[in-house]
N, C-alpha and C positions, 0 to 999 in steps of 0.2 A: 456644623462644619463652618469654618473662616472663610472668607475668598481671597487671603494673602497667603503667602510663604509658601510653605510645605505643606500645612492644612487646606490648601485650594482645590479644586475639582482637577482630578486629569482627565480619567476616563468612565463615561457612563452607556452604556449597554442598556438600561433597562433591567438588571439583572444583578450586575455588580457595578459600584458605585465608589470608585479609586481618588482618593486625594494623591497629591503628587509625593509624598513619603509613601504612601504602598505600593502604587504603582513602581516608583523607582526599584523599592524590597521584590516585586515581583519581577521586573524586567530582569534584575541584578542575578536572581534567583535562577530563574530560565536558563541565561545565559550557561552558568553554570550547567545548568542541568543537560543542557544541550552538547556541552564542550566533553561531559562525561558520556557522551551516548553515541559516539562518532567522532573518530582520527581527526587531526585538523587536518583541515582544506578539503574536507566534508563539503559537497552541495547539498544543497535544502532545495524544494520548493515549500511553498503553502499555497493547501486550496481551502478556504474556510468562509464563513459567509463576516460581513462587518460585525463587529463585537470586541468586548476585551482579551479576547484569546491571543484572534488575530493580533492586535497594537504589541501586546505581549511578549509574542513570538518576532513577529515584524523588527519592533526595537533591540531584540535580545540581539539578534542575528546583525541587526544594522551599528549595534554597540561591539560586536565582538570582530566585525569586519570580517565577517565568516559569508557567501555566497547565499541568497536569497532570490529564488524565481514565483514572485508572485504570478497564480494559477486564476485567471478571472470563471467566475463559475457560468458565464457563458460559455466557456471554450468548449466546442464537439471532444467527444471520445478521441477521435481521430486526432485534434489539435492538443486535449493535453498528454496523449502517448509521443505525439512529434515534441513537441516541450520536454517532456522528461527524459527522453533517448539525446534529442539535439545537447541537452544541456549536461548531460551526465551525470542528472541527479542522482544523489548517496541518499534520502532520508527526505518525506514526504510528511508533513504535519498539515493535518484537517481534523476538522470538524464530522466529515462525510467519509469514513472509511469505507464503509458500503461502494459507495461508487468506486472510489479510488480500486478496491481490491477486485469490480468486475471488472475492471480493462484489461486484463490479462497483460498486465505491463513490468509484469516479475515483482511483483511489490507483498512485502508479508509483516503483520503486525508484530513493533516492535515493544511500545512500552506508550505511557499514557502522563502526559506531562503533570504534576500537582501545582502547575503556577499557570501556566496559559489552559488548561484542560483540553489541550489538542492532540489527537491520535498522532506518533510517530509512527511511520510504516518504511521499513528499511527496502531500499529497491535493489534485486542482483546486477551487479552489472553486465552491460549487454556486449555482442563480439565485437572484437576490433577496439582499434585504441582510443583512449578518452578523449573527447572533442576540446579542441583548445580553446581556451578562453582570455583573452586580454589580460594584462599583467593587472593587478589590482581591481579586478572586476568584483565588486559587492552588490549588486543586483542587476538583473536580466529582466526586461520588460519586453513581454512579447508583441507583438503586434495582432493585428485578427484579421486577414482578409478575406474577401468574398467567399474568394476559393483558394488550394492550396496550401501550403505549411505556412505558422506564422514564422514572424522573423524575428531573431533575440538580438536586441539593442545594449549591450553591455554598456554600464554606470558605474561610477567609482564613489562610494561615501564620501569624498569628498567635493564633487559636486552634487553632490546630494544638497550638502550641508550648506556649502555655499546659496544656492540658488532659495532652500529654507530661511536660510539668514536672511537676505535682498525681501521677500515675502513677509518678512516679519517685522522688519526694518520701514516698511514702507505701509506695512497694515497696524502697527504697533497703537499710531496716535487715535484709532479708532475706538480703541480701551475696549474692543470686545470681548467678552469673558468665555461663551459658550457658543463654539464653532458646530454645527451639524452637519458632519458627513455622510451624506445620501448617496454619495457617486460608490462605487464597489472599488474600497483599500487597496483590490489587484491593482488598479489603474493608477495611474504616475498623478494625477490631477489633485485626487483627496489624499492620495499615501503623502504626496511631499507638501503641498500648498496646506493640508489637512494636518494631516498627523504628525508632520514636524515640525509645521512652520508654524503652526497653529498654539503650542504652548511656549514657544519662544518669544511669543506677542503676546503671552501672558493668560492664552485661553487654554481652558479645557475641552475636548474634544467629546461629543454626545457622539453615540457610537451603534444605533437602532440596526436590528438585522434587518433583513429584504422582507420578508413578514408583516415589519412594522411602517417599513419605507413604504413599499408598494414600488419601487424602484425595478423592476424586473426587466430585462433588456427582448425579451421575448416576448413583453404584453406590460406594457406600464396599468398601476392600479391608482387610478387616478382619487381613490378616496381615502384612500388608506394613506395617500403620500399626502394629502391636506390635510388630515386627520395627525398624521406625527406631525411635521410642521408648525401646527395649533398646541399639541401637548409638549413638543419641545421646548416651544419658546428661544428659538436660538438669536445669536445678535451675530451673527454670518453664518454665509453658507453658500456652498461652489455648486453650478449646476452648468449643466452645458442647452447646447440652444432648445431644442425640444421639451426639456422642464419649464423653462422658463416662458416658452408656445402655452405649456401646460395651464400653471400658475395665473399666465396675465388671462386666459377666458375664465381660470375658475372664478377670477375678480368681476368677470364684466359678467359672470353667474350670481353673483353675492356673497362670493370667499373673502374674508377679511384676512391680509397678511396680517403677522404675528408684529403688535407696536413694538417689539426686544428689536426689530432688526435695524442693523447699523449699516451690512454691507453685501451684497451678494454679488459674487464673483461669477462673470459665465465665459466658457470659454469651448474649447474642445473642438470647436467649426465656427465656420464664420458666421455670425449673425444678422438678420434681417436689421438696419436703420429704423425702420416704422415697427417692429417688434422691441426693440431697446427703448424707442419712445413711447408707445403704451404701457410698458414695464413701468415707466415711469412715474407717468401717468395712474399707474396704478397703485401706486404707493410703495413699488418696491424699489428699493436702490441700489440698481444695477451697475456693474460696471465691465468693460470688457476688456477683455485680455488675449493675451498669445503666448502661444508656446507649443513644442516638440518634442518627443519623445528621446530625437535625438542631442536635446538641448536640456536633457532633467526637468523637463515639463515647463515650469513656466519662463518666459524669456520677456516681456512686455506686458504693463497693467496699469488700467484707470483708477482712481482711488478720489472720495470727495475732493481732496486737496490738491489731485492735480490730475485733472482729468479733458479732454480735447475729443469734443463730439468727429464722429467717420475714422477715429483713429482707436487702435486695438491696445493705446497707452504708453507711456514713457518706457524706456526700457528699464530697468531694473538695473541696479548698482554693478550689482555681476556682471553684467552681460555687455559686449563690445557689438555693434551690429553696423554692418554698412551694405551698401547697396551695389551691385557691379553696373557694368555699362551697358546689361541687358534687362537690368530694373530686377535682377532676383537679391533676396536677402541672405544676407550670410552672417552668421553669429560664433563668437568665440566668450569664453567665458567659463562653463562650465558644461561640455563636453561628452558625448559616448566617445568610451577608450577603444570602441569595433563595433563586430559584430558576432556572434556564437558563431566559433568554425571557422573563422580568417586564416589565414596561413602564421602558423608561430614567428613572432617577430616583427609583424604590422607595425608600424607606428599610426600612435593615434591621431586623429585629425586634427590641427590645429584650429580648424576653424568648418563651420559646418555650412555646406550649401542647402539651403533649407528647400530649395526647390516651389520658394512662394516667390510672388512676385510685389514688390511693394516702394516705398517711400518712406523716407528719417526726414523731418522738419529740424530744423534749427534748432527747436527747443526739446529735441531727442524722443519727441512723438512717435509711433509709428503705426503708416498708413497699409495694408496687405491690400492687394488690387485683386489677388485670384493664385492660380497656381497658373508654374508654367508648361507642366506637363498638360493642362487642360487646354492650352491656348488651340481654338480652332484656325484652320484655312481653309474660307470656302474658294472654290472652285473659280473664283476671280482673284484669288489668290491675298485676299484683305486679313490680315489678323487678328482674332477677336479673341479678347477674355471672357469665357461666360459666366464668369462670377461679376464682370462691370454688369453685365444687361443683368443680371439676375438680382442683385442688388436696389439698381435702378427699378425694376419691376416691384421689388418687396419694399420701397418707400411707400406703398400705398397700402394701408391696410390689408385690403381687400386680399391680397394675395397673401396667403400661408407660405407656400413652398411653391419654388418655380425651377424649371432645367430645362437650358438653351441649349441647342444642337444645331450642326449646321455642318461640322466637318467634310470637308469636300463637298462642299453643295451651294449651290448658286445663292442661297441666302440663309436668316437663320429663322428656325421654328423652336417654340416651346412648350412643355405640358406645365400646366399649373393646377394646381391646389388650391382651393379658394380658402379662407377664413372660413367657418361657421358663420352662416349667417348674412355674408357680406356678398354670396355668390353673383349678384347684381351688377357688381360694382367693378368686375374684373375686365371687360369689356373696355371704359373706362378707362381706367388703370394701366393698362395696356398700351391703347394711345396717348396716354399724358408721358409715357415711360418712351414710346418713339418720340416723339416730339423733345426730347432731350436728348435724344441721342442720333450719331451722324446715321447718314443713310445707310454705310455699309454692315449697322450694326442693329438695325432697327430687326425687329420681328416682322415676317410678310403674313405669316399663320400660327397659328397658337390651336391649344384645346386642352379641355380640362383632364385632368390625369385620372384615371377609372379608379383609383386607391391614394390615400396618402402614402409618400414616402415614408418607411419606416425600417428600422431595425429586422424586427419579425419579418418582413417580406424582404429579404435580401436590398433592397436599394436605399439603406443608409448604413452608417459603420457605427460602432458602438459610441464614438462619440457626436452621430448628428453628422457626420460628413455624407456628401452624395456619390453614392457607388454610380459612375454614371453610365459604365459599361451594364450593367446591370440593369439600369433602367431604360437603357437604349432597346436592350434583347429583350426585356420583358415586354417591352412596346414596343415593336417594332410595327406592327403591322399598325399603328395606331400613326404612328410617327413619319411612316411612307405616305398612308393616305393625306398627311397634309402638304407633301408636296404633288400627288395625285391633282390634289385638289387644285394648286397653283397651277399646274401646267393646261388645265380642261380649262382654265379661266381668262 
């Protein structure tokens, strides 16, 4: 096989192994076959695990501008029957008919695709009238919280493509060939930064199921994902903070990154400063980025060529960003058209209030400082981001994971996470971290957190964000005794 033109790699699974002339023959194929197996204006979702199916299906749908709800295969019983009802899905394509056909979700097998090999299963529709959807809505990405139903973020193929393009445009002079998508295709992160952007810049896409990753959002398999890694050989690859946690101890264990790589993209939550520079340190080259769901995922990214250490990257060609006069970010560019269910006739938003809080430099850098729905008021009434303190904390190794609390309370307290290894060190850490920071924002008491934060135990979000309502109730009794403690003192 060549690695120019039409003969070059698109897509590889492990299983099948796609130049970009069969892949096209196949996407082209699908389509088709798709368009004969349901009326237009047909919804879709897909639940399937990463593989050539899924891209198959994925690009068929996203080439015929037919509606597409990717299903992430962590979603409860419960979140993908609200997905399927919310959206009003016509026709379910998996991998896993089994499951799909226990939820008693009105779904019954329709026909079996010869191009993507994914189970169609046609769903009855449910009472009352079909949920309305944004004029041009070509895919629904749901959201996952703690608790409750997710929320569907309507997207138009052609900010899809846009914000792919900007992605490719700016990763292009990296000449990477074979991109490794580890994150799960449901998610906006590897579907667009990945799967589309990814061969625009000239790469083909390694396409390993969860099996081979060890990527599992219920229990990461920390051998099996250094294990593909080392047999992939990729020369980039998107991970969000937590892998990248993963990765830099498996180094300071004796894991050698794979010499192919040119670039790794991390995003999805904010990242520790002292975790980006051990990365480095470790011979991986990192870069960090931003972006939202409500923004077609990425919106700002560091790249060898122009990259600005504390800053989440230049914003991208796409994308217009300014700041208002309460310091939150706001982005236009490439847009959700709503949201599933708005009232028929919405207009879309011009422009998106991202609900972060940050700073544009001159040289169209930008800086995120925290969110503004987190900002606390303690009980002296001082405003605190606890993403500044918590930052400030994670410039020191020693600390893994850190969450500041204080809300309504005379000062602020946090649990911390240590590093492996560094437990020593946090004590430390801690006071080097006040001692740069004003008084009203220092830590008066701290303690170590009984668990790391994680996915599996409800206090982090699928992408590394901190559920912090979550981890408030989970520790509560942990979290009072250090002001207990303050007040006897």
């Amino acid at each position: 096989m060549t690695d120019t033109g039409t003969g070059r790699l698109a897509l590889d699974d492990g299983q099948r192994r796609l130049t970009v002339d069969e892949a096209e023959h196949l996407i082209d194929a699908e389509r088709r076959w798709l368009a004969g197996l349901a009326p237009e204006g047909a919804r879709h979702a897909l639940l399937a695990d990463n593989g050539c199916g899924w891209a198959i299906a994925d690009l068929a749908l996203h080439r015929a501008r037919a509606l597409n709800v990717p299903l992430p295969a962590y979603f409860t019983a419960a979140q993908v029957r609200h997905a399927l009802q919310d959206a009003g899905i016509d026709l379910v394509l998996t991998d896993d008919p089994q499951r799909l056909l226990g939820l008693q979700a009105g779904l019954a097998p329709l026909a079996v695709s010869p191009h993507s090999g994914l189970v169609a299963l046609r769903r009855e529709p449910g009472e009352g009238p079909r949920p309305t959807l944004p004029a041009g809505t070509t895919k629904i990405t749901y959201t996952s919280g703690s608790t409750g139903s997710p929320k569907g973020v309507c997207l138009g193929a052609d900010a899809l493509e846009r914000v792919a393009r900007s992605l490719a445009d700016v990763t292009a002079p990296l000449g990477a060939r074979r991109h490794l998508c580890l994150l799960p295709l449901a998610t906006l992160l590897d579907n667009i930064a990945g799967l589309l952007a990814a061969p625009l810049a000239g790469a083909g896409c390694l396409l390993p199921p969860v099996r081979r990753t060890g990527v599992r959002y219920g229990g990461l398999d920390v051998p099996a994902l250094l294990e593909c890694i080392g047999a992939q050989q990729p020369e980039s690859m998107i991970l969000v903070p937590e892998l990248l946690r993963v990765l830099v101890a498996a180094v300071a264990r004796g894991w050698q990154p794979p010499a192919s790589l040119r670039f790794v993209a991390v995003g999805g939550a904010a990242v520790a400063p002292a975790l980006l520079d051990q990365a480095v340190a470790a011979g991986l080259p990192v870069h960090e980025g931003y972006g939202l769901s409500e923004c077609a995922s990425v919106v700002a990214l560091n790249t060898p060529s122009a990259q600005r250490r504390g800053s989440v990257g230049r914003v991208l060609p796409h994308a217009r960003v300014r700041i208002d006069a309460e310091g939150q970010i706001h982005v236009r560019g490439a847009t959700l058209l709503g949201y599933v269910g708005q009232p028929a006739g919405t207009a879309p938003p011009e422009e998106v209030a991202t609900g972060d809080l940050g700073e544009l430099d001159a040289d169209g850098y930008l800086y995120v400082r925290g969110r503004a729905r987190n900002m606390l008021i303690t009980s002296l009434g001082r405003n605190v981001s606890p993403e500044w303190v918590e930052s400030e904390l994670q410039l020191d190794p020693s600390i893994g994971q850190a969450i500041v609390l204080g809300e309504a309370r005379p000062f602020l307290v946090a649990l911390i996470v240590p590093t492996p290894g560094l437990r020593e060190g946090v004590a430390a850490a801690v006071a080097a971290a006040n001692a740069r920071l004003p008084a009203y924002a220092q830590l008066r008491r701290w303690a170590f957190a009984p668990e790391a934060f994680s996915f599996d135990a409800g206090t982090l979000t699928a992408n590394g964000r901190p559920r912090r309502e979550a981890i408030a109730l989970r520790h509560a009794a942990l979290i009072e005794s250090l002001y207990d403690e303050a007040a006897a003192s």
